[in-house]
C-alpha positions in Angstrom: 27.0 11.1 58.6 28.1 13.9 56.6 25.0 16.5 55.6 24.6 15.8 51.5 26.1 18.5 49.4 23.1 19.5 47.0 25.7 21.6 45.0 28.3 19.1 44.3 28.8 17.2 41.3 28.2 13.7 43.0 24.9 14.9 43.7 23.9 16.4 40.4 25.2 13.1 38.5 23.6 11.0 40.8 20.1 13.1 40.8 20.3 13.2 36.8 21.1 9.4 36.1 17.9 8.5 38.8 15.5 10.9 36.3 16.5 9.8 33.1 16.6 6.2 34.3 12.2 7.1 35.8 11.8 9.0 32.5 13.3 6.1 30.9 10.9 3.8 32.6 8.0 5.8 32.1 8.5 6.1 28.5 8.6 2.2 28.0 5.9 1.7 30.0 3.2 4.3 27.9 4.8 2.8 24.5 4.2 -0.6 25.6 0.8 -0.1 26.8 -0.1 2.1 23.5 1.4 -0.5 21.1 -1.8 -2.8 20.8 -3.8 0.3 20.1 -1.0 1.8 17.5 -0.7 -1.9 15.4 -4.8 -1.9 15.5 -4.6 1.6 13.9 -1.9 0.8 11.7 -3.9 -3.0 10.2 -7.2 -0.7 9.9 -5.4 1.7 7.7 -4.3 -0.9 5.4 -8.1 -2.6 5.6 -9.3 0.8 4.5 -6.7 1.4 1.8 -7.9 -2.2 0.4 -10.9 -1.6 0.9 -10.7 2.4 -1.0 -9.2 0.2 -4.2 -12.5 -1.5 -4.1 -14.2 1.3 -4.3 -15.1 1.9 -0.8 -14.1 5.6 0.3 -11.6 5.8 3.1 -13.2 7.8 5.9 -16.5 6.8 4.8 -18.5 6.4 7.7 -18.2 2.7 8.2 -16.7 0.4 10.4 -13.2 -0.2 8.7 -13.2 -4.4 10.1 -16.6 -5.5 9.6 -16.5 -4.1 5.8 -13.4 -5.5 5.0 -14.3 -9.0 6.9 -17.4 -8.8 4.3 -15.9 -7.9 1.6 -12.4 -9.9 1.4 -13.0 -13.9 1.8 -9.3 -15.2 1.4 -5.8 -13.6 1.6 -3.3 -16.3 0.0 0.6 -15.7 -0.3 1.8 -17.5 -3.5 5.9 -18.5 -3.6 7.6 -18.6 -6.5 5.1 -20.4 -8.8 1.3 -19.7 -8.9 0.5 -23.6 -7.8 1.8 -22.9 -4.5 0.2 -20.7 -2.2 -0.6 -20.4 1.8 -4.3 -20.8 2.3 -3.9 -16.8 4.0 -1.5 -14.8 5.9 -1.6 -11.7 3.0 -2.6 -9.1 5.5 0.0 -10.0 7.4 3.0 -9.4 4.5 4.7 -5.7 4.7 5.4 -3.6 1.8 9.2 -4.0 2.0 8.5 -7.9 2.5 6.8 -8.2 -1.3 8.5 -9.9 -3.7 8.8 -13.0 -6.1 8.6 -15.4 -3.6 6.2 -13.7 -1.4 3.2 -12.8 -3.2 0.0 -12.0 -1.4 -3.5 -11.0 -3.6 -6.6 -10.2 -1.6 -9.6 -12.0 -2.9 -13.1 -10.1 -2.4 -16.5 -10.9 -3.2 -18.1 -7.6 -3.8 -22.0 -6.9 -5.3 -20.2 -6.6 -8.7 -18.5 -10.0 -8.7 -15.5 -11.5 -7.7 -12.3 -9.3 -7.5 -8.5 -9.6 -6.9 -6.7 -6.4 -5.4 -3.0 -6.7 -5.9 -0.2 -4.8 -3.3 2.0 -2.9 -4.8 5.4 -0.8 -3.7 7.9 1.7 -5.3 9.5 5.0 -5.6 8.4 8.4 -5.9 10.5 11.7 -6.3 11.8 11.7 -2.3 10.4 8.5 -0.7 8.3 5.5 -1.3 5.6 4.7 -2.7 2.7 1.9 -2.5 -0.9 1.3 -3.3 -3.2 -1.4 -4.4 -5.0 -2.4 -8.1 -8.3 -4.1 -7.1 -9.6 -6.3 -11.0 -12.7 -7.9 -12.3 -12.7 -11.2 -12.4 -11.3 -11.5 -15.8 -7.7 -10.5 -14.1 -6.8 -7.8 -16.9 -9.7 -5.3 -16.3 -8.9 -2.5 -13.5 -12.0 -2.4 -11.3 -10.4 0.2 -9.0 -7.4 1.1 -6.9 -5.5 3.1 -4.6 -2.3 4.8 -4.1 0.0 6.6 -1.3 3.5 8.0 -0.7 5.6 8.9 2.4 7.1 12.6 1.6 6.0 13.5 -2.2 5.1 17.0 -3.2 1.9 18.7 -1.5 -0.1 20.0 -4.7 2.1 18.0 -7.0 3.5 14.4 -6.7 0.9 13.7 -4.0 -2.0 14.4 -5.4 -1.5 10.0 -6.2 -3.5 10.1 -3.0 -6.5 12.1 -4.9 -9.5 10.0 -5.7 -9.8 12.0 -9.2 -6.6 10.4 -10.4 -7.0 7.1 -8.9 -10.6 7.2 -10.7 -8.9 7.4 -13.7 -7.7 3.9 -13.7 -11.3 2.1 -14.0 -12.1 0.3 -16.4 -8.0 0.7 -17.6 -7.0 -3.3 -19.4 -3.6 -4.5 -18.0 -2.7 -6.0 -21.2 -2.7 -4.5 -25.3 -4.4 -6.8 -28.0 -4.6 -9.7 -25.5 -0.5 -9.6 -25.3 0.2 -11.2 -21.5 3.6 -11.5 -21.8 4.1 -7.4 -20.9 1.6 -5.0 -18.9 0.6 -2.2 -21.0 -0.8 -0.3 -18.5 1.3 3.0 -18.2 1.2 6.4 -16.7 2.2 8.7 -19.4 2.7 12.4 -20.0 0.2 14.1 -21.8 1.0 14.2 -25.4 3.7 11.5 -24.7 1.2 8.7 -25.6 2.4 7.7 -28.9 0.6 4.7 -29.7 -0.6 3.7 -26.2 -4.5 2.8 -26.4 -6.8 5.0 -24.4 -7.4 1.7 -22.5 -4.3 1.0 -22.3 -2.9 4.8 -20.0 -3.7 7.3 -17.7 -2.5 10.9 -18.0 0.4 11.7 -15.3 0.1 14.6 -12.9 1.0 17.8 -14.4 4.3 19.3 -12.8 5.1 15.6 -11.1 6.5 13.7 -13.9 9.0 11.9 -11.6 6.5 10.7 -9.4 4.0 9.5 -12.2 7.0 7.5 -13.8 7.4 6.2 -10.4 3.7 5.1 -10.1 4.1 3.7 -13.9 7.8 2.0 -12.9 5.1 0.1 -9.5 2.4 -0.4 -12.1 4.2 -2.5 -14.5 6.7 -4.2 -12.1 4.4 -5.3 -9.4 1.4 -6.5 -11.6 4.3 -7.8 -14.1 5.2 -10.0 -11.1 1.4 -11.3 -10.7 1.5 -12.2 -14.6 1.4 -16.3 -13.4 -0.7 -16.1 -10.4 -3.6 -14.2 -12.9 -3.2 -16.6 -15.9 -4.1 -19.1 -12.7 -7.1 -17.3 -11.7 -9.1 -16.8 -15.2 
């Protein structure tokens, strides 16, 4: 037998298909053992971002399952009408996944009552964004919520993510004059407000005025989508 040629080509091919197929190998094998521990991360950070429209800080020292296992009793996905809904399976439903027919609410019995947080999805100025609306239990009164983005403007767009302007949505009323037919609740320019009620808007963020028309545009859509399932739950 011939003495192997470490400087031919055969050799290099051969040595670089056998490293990228280990490194191959290797790579599968860490992602595959991480994954439970990635989806577990991933399902907390959505309890907590429920959990932060309820009013309970995210990062607040607390563990992020027991809260929300206290707080949220039931998770139904409604269809198409408001009669028919799955008994739970909400957490399970992704943001692209919402729509007519697919509609989860969380329900949560909190020290203040009973409250409904409602998902919610759009777009900002360079990506998506989502969030949640928790209400009282008269399904028109904003209790709290909670909103995110993927690639808005540091210092601008995403300050959507800063509890001072999420704040500014309690105690908002979905609907003007008891009109259920269109949400009223709007994100407006400052000095844009025409003849919006106070309860009725929220000031956008100064210098992001294509990311607070995004957040109105998710506002009115998504809860305008909820309109049958909250006449259902008065």
């Amino acid at each position: 037998m011939g003495k192997l040629n470490t400087n031919g080509n055969a050799y290099t091919i051969i040595y670089a298909s056998i490293m990228v197929i280990l490194v191959a190998f290797l790579l599968a094998f860490v992602a595959s053992a991480l994954k439970p521990t990635q989806d577990e991360n991933v399902a907390n950070d959505k309890r907590s971002q429920i959990l932060a429209a309820l009013g309970i800080e995210k990062g607040s020292d607390y563990d992020v399952q027991a809260k929300y296992a206290e707080l949220v009793k039931a998770d139904p996905v409604y269809g198409e009408t408001a009669e028919k809904a799955k008994e739970d399976g909400g957490f399970e439903i992704q943001n692209k996944d919402l729509s007519k027919s697919c509609r989860p609410i969380y329900v949560a019995e909190t020290p203040d009552g009973t409250k409904y947080v409602i998902p919610m999805t759009g777009a900002g100025l360079w990506g998506g964004i989502w969030g949640y609306v928790a209400l009282d239990d008269d399904c028109e009164t904003v209790y709290g919520s909670y909103f995110s983005h993927e690639s808005e403007t540091a210092g601008l767009g995403a300050r959507i993510t800063e509890k001072t302007f999420q704040d500014t949505f309690k105690g908002k009323k979905l609907y003007a004059d008891g009109n259920t037919d269109k949400v009223a609740l709007s994100v407006l320019k400052k000095g844009k407000e025409g003849d919006t009620k106070p309860e009725n808007y929220v000031n956008g963020i100064t210098g992001a005025t294509l990311t607070s028309d995004g957040v109105n545009n998710m506002i009115q859509q998504s809860i305008g989508s909820y309109k049958d399932i909250l006449e259902s739950l008065k």
